[in-house]
C-alpha positions, -999 to +999 in steps of 0.1 A: +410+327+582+387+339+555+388+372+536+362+391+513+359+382+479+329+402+467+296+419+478+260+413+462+236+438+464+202+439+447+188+459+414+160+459+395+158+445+361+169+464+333+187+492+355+221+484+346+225+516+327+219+534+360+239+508+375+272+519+358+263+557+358+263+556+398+291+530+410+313+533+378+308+574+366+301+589+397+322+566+427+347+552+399+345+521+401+359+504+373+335+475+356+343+438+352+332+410+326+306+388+340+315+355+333+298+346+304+276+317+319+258+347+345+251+370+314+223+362+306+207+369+345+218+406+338+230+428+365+269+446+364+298+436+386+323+462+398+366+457+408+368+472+448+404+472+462+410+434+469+376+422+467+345+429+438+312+443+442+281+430+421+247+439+409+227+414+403+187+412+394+160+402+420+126+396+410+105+418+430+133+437+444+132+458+469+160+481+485+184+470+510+176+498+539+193+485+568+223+456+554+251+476+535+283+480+521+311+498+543+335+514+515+368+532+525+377+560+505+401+593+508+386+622+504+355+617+520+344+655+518+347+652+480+330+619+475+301+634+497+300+665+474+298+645+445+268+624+455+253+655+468+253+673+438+240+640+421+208+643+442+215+618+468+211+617+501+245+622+526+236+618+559+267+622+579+269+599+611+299+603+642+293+575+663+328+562+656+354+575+671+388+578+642+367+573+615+345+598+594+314+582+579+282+589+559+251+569+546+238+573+513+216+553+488+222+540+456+201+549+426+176+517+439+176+530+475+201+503+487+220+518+516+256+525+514+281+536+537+311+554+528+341+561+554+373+575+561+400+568+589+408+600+605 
């Protein structure tokens, strides 16, 4: 049996700054150290419930549009606000039956999807 121990999504270079401001300021996520032998490559890593979420650098990146995370939260109506208001994009989805669910983007256009169990 194998469980999750963390996520990788791309970033440009130099975007941590905008890295923290969206998954740490405006989802709450709380930042962890990078070990110190992956400094050096940049990026951010991020605690999730159980599992970790990092942000690393890719040369030439460009945005995840159809691969994603899947993040449960409560209070989905709130979360959605808040990214609204941010400027980005919710785009609710109900093909799921028991769950509520929306797609957004992250400040480099990776897709995210955030849900809710009804």
């Amino acid at each position: 049996m194998a469980s999750l121990d963390h996520i990788q999504l791309a970033m440009p270079e130099g975007e941590e700054g905008r890295a923290r401001a969206f998954w740490g300021g405006l989802i709450g996520l709380a930042e962890l150290e990078k070990p110190e032998a992956l400094r050096a490559r940049g990026g951010v890593w991020f605690a999730l419930d159980g599992a970790e979420l990092h942000l690393g650098v890719e040369p030439g990146f460009a945005p995840a549009r159809k691969a994603h995370p899947g993040l449960r939260v409560s209070g989905i109506d709130a979360v959605a606000a808040a990214l609204s208001d941010a400027g980005h994009p919710v785009k609710w989805d109900e093909k799921i039956a028991g769950r509520r669910r929306f797609f957004t983007e992250d400040p480099f256009g990776n897709r995210v999807e955030f849900l809710e169990e009804d």
